[in-house]
C-alpha distance (Angstrom), angle and dihedral (degrees) to the residues before:
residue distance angle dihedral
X1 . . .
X2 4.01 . .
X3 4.04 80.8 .
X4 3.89 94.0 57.7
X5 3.37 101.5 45.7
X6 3.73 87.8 49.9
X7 4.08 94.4 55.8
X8 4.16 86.4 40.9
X9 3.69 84.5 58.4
X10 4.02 95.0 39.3
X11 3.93 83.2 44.6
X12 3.55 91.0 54.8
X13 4.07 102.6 46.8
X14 3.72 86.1 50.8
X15 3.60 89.6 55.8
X16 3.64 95.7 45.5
X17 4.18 93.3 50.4
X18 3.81 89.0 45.8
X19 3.97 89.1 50.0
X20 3.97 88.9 53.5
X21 3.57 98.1 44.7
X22 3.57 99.6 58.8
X23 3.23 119.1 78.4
X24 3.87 136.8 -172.1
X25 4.09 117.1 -156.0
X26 3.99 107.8 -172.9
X27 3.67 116.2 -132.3
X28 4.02 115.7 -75.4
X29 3.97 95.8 22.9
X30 3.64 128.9 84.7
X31 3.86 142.1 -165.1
X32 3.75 136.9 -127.9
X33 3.79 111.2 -141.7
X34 4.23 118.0 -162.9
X35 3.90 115.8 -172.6
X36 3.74 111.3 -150.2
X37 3.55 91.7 -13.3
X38 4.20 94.9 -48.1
X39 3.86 124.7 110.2
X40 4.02 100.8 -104.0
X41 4.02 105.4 167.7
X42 3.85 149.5 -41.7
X43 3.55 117.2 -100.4
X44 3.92 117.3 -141.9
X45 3.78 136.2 -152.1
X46 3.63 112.3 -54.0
X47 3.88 141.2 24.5
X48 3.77 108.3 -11.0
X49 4.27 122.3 174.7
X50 3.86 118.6 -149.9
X51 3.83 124.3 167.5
X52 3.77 112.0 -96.9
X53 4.07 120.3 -120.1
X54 4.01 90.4 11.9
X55 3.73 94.5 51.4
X56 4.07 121.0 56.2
X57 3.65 130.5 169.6
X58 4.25 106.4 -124.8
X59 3.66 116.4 -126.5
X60 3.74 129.1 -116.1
X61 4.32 128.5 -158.3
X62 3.07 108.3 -118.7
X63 3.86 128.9 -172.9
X64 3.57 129.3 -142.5
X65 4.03 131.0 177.8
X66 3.97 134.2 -130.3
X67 3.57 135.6 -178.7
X68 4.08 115.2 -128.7
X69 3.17 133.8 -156.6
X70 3.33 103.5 -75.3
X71 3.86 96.3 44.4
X72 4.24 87.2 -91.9
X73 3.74 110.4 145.9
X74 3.74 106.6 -123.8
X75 3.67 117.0 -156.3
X76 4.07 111.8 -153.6
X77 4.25 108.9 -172.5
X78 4.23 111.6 -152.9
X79 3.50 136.4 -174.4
X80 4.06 112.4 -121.7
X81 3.83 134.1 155.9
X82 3.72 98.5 -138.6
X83 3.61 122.2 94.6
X84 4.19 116.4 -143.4
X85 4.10 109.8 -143.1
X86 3.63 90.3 -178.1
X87 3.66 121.3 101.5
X88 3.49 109.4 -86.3
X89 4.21 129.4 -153.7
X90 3.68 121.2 -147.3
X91 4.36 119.3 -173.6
X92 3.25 104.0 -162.6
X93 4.43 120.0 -163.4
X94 3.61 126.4 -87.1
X95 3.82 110.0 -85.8
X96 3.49 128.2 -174.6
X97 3.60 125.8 -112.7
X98 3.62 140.1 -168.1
X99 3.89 124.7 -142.6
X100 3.79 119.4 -145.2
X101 4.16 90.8 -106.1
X102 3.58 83.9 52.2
X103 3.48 113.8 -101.4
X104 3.72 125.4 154.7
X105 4.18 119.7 -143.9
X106 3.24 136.1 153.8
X107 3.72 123.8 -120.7
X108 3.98 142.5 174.1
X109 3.87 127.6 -153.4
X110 3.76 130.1 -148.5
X111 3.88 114.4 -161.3
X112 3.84 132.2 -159.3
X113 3.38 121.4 -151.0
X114 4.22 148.6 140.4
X115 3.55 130.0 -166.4
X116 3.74 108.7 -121.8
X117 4.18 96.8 177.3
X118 4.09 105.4 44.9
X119 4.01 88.6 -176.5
X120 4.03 88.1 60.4
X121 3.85 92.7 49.4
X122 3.49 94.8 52.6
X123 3.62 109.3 39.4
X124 3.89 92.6 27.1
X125 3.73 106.9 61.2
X126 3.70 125.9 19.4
X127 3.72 103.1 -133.8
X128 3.97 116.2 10.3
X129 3.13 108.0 -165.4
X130 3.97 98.9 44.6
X131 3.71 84.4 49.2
X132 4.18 96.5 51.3
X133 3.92 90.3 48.8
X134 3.63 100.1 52.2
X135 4.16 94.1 42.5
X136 4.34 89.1 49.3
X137 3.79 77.6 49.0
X138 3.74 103.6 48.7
X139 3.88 95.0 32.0
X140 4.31 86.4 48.9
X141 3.51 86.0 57.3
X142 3.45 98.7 48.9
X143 3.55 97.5 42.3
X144 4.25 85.2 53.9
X145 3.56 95.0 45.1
X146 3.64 96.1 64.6
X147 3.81 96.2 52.3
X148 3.90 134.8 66.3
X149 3.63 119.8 -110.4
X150 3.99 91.7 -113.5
X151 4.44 80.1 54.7
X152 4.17 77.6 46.4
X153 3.43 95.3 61.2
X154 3.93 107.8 24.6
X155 3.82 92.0 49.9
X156 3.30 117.0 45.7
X157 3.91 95.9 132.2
X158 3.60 87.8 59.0
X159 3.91 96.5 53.2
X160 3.55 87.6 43.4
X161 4.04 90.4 56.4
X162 3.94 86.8 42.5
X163 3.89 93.5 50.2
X164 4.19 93.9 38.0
X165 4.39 83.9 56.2
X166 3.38 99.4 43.0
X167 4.11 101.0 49.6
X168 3.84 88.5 35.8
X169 3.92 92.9 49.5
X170 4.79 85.8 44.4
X171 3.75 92.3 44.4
X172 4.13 99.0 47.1
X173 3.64 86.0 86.3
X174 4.11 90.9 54.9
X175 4.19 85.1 55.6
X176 4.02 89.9 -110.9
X177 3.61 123.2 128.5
X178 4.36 122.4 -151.2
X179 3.46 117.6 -132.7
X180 3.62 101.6 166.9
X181 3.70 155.3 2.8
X182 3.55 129.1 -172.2
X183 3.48 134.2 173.2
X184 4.16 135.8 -134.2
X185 3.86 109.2 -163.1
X186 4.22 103.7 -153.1
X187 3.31 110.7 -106.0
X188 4.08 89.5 -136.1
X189 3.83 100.9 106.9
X190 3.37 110.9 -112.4
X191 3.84 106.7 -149.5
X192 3.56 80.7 80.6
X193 3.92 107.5 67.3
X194 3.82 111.2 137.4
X195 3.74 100.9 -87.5
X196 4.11 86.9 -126.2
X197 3.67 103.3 157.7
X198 4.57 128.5 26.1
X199 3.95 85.3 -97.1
X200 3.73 95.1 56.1
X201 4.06 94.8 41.0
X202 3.90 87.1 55.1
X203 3.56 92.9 52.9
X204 3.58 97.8 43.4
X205 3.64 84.7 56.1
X206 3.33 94.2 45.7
X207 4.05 84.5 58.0
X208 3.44 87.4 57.2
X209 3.87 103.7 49.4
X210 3.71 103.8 27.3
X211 4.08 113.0 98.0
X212 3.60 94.1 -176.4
X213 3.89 103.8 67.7
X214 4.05 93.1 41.9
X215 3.77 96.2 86.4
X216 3.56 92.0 53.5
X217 3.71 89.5 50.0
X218 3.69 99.3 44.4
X219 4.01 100.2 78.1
X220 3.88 98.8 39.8
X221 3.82 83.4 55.3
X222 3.71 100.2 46.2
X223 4.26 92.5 43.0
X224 4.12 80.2 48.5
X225 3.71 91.7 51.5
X226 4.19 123.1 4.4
X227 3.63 101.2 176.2
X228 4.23 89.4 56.9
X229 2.99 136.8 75.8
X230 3.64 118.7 -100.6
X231 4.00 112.0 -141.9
X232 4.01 134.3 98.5
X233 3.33 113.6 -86.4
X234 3.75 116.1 -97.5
């Protein structure tokens, strides 16, 4: 009897190591596998073997997006030891941004990108996805802050182009390749930002005298909002 319960046991430890050594990775994703704490290889799609307890896959962040209850994006981070090769889509929150004639809008990014070296976004950069949102939302704003507001709204191709080199060329080293970037101006007219500080009351007034900029203005605000309508406010 002592004898059976012994093999049972033996039986079932075998069972248990052979269970955690085997592992599946889905088409399109990859895993990063350290052995005693070292990088030892990348496991591909399909049936992979590692040796359980010295072997463990390392864990990535990963971010993921969900709408709340007032329409808010909500951006939840988690820990997971699968790699996704597919091209990935990130919407980032409205941010403000302030041209170089020193007007204030508000406007949201949405970034394509896929990691094409898993080895470099692991070991390169300590949390990806943190790290891609606040670069698209530095670079946006420096990109915006060296052009008018009539360059603002006449070229957006062109600032998309800018942003798509600039965060493709700053994330190479992280093994992630940019596809795309494309802008969504707010549709919250902007020539009425809470004149908070002198800079902002000048340009606010500015809104409200200046002829030349109201064309420009005019369709972004009626697209934004077609039952209003479109002018400063007086």
């Amino acid at each position: 009897m002592p004898t059976l319960i012994l093999f049972a046991t033996l039986s079932l430890l075998v069972a248990v190591l052979l269970a955690k050594g085997i592992r599946i990775v889905k088409q399109s994703e990859a895993m990063i596998v350290e052995r005693l704490g070292k990088y030892h290889r990348t496991l591909e799609s399909g049936i992979n073997v590692i040796i359980p307890v010295i072997d463990r896959p390392r864990q990535i962040n990963w971010r993921y997006t969900e709408t709340g209850f007032n329409g808010e994006i909500i951006s939840i981070f988690k820990l997971q030891d699968r790699i996704d090769l597919r091209e990935n889509v990130y919407d980032f929150p409205k941010q403000n941004v302030i041209t170089r004639d020193n007007v204030v809008t508000e406007i949201n990014a949405l970034i394509y990108f896929q990691i094409v070296d898993p080895l470099k976004s692991v070991y390169e950069i300590g949390n990806l996805p943190n790290a891609i949102e606040k670069l698209t939302q530095t670079t946006l704003r420096n990109v915006v802050g060296e052009m008018d507001l009539d360059e603002c709204l006449s070229s957006r191709d062109t600032i998309n182009a800018k942003l798509r080199a600039i965060l493709d060329d700053a994330t190479n080293k992280w093994g992630v390749k940019v596809n795309r970037v494309e802008l969504q101006p707010s549709c919250a007219p902007f020539w009425t930002t809470p004149p908070t500080s002198g800079v902002l009351r000048s340009t606010a007034w500015s809104f409200k005298t200046s002829t030349r900029r109201w064309p420009f203005a005019m369709p972004w605000k009626s697209r934004c909002a077609p039952n209003e309508t479109a002018g400063p406010p007086s």
